[in-house]
FIPA-197004 format. One record per residue (C-alpha): x, y, z; residue number from 1. Coordinates in Angstrom, 3 decimals, padded with zeros to 6 digits, m for minus. Layout:
// residues N
((X, Y, Z), NUM)
...
END
This chain:
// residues 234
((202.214, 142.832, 136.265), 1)
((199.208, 143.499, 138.328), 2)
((196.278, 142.704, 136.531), 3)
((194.112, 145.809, 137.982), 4)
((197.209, 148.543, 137.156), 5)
((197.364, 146.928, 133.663), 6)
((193.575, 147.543, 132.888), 7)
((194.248, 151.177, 133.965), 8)
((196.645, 151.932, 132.140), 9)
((194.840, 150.558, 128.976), 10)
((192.204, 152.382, 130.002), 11)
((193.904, 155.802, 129.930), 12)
((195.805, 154.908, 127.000), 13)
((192.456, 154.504, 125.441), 14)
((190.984, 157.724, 126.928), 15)
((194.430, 159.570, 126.106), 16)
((193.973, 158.215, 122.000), 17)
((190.359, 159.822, 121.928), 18)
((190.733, 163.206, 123.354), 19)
((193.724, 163.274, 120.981), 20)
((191.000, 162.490, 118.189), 21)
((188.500, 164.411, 119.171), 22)
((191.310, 167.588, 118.592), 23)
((192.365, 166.123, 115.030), 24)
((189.249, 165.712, 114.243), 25)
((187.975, 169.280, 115.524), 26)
((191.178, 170.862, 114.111), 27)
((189.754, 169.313, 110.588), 28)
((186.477, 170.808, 111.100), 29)
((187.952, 174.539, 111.105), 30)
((191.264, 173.923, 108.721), 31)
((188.813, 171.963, 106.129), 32)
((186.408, 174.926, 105.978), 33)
((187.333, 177.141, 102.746), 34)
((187.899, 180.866, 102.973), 35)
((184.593, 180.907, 100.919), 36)
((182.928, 179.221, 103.762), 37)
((184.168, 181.715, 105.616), 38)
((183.464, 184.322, 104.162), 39)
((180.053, 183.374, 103.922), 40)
((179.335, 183.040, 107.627), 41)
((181.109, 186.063, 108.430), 42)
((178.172, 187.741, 105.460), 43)
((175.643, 186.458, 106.839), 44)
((176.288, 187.688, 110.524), 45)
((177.197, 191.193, 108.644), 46)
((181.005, 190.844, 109.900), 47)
((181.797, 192.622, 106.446), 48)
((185.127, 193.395, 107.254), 49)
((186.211, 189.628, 107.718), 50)
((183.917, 188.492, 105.115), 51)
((185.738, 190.795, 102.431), 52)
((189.078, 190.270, 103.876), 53)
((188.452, 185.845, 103.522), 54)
((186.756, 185.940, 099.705), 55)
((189.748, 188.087, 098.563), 56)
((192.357, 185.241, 100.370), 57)
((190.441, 182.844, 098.113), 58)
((190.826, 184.858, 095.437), 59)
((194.564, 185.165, 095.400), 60)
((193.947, 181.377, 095.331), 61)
((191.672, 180.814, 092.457), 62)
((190.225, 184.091, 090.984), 63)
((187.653, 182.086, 088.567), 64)
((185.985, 180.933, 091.543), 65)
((182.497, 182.063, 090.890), 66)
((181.306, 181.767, 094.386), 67)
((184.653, 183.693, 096.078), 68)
((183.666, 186.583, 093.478), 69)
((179.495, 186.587, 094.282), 70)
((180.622, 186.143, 097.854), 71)
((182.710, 189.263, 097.401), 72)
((180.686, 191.625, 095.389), 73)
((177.346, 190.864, 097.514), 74)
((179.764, 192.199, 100.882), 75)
((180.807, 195.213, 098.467), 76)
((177.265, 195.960, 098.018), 77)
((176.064, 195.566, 101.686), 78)
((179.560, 197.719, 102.363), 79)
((177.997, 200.429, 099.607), 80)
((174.244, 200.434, 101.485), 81)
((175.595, 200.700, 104.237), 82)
((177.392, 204.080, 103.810), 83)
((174.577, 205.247, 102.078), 84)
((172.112, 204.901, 105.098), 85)
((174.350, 206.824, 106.828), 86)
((174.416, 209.368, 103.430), 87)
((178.389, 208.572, 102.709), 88)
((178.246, 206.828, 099.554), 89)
((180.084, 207.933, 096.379), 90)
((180.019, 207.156, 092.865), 91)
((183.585, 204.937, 093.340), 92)
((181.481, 203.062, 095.788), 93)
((178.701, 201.835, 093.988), 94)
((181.357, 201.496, 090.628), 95)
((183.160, 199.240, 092.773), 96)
((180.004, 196.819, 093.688), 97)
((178.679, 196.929, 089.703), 98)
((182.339, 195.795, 088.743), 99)
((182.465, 193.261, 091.019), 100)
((179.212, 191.715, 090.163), 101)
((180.000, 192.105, 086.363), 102)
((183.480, 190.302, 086.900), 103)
((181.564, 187.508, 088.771), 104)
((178.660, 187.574, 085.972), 105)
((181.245, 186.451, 083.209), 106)
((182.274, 183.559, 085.374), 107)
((178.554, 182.290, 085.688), 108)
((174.651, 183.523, 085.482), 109)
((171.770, 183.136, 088.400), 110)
((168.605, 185.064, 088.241), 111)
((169.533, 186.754, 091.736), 112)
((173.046, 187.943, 090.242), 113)
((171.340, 190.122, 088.053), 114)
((169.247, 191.060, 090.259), 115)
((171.374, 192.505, 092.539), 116)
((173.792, 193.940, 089.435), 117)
((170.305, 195.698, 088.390), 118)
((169.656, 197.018, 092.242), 119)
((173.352, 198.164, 092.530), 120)
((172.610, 200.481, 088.909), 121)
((169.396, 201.774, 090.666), 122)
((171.516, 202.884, 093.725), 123)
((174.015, 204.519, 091.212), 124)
((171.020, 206.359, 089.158), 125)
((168.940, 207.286, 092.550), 126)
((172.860, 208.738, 093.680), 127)
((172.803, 210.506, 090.346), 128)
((168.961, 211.829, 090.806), 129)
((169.754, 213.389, 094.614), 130)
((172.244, 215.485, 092.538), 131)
((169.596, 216.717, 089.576), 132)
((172.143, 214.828, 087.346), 133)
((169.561, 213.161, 085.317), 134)
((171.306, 212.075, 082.144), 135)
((173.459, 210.051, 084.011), 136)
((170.501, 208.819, 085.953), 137)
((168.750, 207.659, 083.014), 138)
((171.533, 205.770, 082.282), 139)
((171.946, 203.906, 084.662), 140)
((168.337, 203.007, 084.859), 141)
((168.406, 201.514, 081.228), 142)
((171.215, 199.403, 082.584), 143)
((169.197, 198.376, 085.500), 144)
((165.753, 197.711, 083.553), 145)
((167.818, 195.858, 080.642), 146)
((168.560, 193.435, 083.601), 147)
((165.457, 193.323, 085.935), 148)
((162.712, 194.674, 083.126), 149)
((159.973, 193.994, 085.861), 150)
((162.145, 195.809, 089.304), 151)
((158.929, 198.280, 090.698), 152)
((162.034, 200.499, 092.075), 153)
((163.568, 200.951, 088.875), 154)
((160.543, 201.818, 086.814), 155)
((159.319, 204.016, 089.864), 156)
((162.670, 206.434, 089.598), 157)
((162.987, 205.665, 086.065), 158)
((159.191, 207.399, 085.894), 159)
((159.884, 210.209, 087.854), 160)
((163.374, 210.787, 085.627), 161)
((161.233, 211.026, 082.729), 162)
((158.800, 213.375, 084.467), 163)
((161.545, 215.413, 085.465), 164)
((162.939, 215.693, 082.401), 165)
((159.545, 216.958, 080.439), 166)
((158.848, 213.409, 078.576), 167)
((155.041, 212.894, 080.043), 168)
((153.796, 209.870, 078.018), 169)
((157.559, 207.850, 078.487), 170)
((156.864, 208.588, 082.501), 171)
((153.054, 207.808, 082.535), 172)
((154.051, 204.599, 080.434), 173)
((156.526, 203.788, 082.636), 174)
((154.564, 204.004, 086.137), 175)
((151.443, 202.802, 084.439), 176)
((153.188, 199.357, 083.448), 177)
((155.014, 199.413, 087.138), 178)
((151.289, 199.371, 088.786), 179)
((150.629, 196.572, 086.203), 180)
((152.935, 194.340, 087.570), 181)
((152.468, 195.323, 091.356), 182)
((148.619, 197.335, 092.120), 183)
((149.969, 197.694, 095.856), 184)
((152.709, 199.888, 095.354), 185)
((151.655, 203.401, 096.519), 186)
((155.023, 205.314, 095.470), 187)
((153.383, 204.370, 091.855), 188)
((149.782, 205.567, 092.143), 189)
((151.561, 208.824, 094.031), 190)
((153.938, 209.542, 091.026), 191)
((151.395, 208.645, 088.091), 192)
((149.050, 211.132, 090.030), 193)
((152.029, 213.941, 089.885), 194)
((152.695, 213.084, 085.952), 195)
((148.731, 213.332, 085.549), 196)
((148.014, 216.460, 087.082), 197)
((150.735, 218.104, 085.394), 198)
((149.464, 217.092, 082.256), 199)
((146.139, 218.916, 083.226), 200)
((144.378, 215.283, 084.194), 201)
((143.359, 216.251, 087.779), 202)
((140.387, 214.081, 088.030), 203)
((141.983, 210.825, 086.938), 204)
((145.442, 212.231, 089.266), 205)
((142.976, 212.522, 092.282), 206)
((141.228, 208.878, 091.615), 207)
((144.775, 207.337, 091.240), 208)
((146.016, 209.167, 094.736), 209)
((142.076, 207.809, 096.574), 210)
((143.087, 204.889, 095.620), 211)
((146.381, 204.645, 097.413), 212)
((144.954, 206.128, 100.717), 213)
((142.772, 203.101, 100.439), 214)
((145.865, 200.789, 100.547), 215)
((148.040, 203.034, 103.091), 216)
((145.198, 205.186, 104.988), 217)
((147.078, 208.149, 106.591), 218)
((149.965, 208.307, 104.494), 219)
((151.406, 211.476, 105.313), 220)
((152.922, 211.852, 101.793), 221)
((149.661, 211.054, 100.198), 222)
((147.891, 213.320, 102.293), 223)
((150.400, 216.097, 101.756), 224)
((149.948, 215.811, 098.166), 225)
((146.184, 215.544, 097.976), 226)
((145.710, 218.938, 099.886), 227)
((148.734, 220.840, 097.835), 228)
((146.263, 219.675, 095.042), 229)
((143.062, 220.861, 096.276), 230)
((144.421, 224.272, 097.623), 231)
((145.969, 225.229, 094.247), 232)
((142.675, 223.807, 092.139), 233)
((140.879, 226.823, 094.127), 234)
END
């Protein structure tokens, strides 16, 4: 055989076994990736769709899988937000998310799993408030502070559920311990203020709103306030 034509076709034989390889071994890279995996990448590009659709395949798999069931109620809850910027969330909706997380909760505990259990019971309560259905707002916030005792959204609406509901020191003590934990949150100093004046305090209500102009100057919810104040004080 001619030297030359045998080094060729080694050659190609060689070239031919790599390429062949190089598919295995890329073939590996996408059949070795779990539906978890998945799921996850499809999550964090906000494919929700896909990323439910590959946690639940896992699922029928192994349902103790703690990560297949955090995976899934974390795409429930972005599923749930995002209906409800576009005002089309329902009670089921946000039921749904809470169950979820709770079912994943008694397979394991992380500080950000309750976290997001406690957000998912504010969504539920601040659904409940938009509706003047307090009660059930109030419940939901108990289950949401129980979790995240320190959450400046909770104790914010949790506040103003109080005030709504005629229990003045519970709402002051709420909002006062919420600007205790975080001085920069001007929804606080805004709803103290409305608790205060109510309760006849205008002077201490007027510092508490000064105060947050000087942390958000202009804001036009501030500013509304203030003057509604100061024309009815006349």
């Amino acid at each position: 055989m001619v030297p030359g034509f045998t080094k060729s076709i080694r050659n190609h034989v060689q070239g031919s076994c790599l390429w062949v390889w190089f598919l295995l071994a890329s073939g590996c890279l996408v059949s070795c990736q779990s539906n978890s995996d998945l799921g996850e990448s499809c999550l964090k590009i906000g494919d929700l769709q896909r990323a439910e659709h590959f946690f639940d395949a896992e699922l029928d798999k192994n349902p103790g899988s703690f990560r297949a069931r955090y995976g899934l109620a974390l795409t429930l809850q972005e599923q749930a937000r995002t209906k409800k910027n576009a005002e089309e969330d329902s009670i089921a909706d946000w039921l749904r998310v809470i169950h979820a997380f709770e079912i994943a909760r008694a397979l394991g505990e992380s500080v950000t799993l309750k976290e997001n259990l406690a957000t998912c019971h504010f969504h539920l309560a601040d659904y409940y408030f938009q509706r003047d259905q307090l009660s059930e707002s109030l419940e939901e916030l108990d289950q949401a502070q129980e979790l995240d005792p320190e959450n400046k959204f909770v104790l914010n609406l949790l506040g103003i559920v109080q005030w709504k509901l005629g229990w003045v020191p519970e709402a002051k003590r709420s909002l006062e311990f919420l600007l205790s934990r975080d001085s920069s949150f001007v929804p606080g100093y805004l709803n103290l203020g409305n608790v205060l004046w109510d309760a006849g305090d205008q002077t201490k209500a007027l510092d508490l709103w000064s105060k947050a102009l000087e942390l958000e100057p202009g804001n036009a919810s501030l500013l509304r306030r203030i003057n509604k104040a100061l024309k009815s004080d006349k």
